[in-house]
N, C-alpha and C positions, 0 to 999 in steps of 0.2 A: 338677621344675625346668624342663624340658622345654615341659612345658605351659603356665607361668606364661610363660617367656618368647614364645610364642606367641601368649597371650591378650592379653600387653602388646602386639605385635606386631601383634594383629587391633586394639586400640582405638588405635593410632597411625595405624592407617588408615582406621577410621572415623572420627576427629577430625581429621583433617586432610587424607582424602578419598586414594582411591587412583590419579589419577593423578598426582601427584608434581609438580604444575605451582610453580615457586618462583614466589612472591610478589616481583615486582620494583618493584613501584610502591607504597608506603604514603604517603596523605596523610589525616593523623587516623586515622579509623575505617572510611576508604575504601582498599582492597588490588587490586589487578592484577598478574595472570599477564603471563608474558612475551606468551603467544600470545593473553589479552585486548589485551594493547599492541597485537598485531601484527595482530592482526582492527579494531582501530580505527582503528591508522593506515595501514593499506588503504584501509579506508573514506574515511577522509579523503582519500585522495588521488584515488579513482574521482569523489569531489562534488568535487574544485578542482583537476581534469587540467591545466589553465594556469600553477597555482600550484606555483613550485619550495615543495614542502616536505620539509624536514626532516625528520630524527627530532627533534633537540635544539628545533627550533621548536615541531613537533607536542607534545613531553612540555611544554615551556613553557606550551601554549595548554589542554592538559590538566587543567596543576595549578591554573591562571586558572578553568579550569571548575570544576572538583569544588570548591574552595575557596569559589567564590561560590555552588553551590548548597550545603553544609556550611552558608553563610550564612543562605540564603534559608530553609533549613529550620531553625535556631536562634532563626529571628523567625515560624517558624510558614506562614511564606508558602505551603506547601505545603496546607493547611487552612483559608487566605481563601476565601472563597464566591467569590469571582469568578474566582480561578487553579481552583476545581472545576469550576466551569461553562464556560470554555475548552479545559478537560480534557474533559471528555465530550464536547464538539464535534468534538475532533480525535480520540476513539477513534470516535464517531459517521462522522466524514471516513473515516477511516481502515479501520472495517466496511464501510461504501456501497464504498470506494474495492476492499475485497476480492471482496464477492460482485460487483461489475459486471465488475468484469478477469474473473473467474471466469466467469460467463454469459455472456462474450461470448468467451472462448476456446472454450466451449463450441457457440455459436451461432453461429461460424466455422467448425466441423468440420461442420455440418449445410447451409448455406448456401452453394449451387453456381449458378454463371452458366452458360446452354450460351450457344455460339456465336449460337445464332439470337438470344435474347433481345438479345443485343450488336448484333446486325444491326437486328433490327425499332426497339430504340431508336435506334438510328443514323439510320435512313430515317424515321422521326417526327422527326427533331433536324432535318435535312434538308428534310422538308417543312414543317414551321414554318417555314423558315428560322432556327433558333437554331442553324446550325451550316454551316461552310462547308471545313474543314478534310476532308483524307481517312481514311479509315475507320483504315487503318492504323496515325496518327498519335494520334487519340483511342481508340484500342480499349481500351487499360489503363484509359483515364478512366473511361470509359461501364462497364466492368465493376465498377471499384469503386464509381459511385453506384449501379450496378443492388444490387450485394452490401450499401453501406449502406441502400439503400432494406426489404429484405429483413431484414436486422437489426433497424431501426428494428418493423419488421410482429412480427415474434421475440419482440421485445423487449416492445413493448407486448399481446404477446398472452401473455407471461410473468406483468406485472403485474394485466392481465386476471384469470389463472386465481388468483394472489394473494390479490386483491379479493374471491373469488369463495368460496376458503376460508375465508379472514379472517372474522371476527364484529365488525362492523364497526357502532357507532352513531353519531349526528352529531342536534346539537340547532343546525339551519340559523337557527333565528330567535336564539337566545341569542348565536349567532356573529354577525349583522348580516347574512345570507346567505338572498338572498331564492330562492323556487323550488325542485320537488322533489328536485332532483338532488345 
């Protein structure tokens, strides 16, 4: 008896999951936890910091959401060739948008200005005359274009070594692309 009640015991938490979160939001065949609620309506309010919101607005504008996509997916809109190929552009946005954040936090931890470089471009800015201000005033400038300049070098010597792995073929004349390159 013991056991049975146990076993019932073990499949009431594998079907229905053992942190114990209550479903507080049901609309149709769509459910939300409290602490889903509570993770979105954070969110919302970090993207519209100006905007008084609610809870009772936020759940308002929620059930307007899920309702219209419940919609949009009834009519299939989910599976038009054209909402697919807007899709892949913004996972496409949204990969580019990962590994650059990523290499370039990376390629900040590697990339150091000394003192002189900031001086020697100073005294060139100077003698061009592209610069009349004193050192002290522009020093933070002149060090972040010297650091973006050095990025920029990083960076395309990143895609460089890319290009270089890559097995890469190109048919320039079927393209309309005159020249070996």
């Amino acid at each position: 008896m013991k056991a049975k009640f146990i076993l019932v015991l073990f499949v009431v938490f594998v079907l229905f999951g053992c942190s114990g979160e209550k479903k507080v939001v049901k609309i149709n065949d769509f459910t939300m936890s409290s602490k889903e609620f509570e993770e979105e309506y954070n969110e919302a309010k970090k993207h519209f910091p100006s905007t008084k919101l609610d809870r009772e607005s936020f759940l308002d504008s929620l059930i307007a959401k899920r309702l219209i996509l419940q919609e949009a997916k009834k009519e299939n809109l989910d599976k038009d060739e054209a909402f697919l190929k807007n899709l892949q552009g913004l996972y496409e946005q949204s990969l580019l948008k990962s590994i650059l954040d990523k290499k370039s936090e990376e390629m900040n931890k590697d990339v150091a200005v000394s003192d002189a470089e900031i001086k020697a471009t100073y005294a060139a800015m100077v003698e061009s005359g592209n610069m009349s201000e004193p050192l002290d005033e522009v020093y933070d400038d002149i060090k972040w274009q010297i650091m973006r300049k050095k990025q920029i070098i990083q960076f395309g010597e990143w895609i460089k070594q890319l290009k270089e792995k890559a097995d890469i073929k190109i048919d320039r004349e079927a393209l309309g692309i005159k020249g070996s390159n």
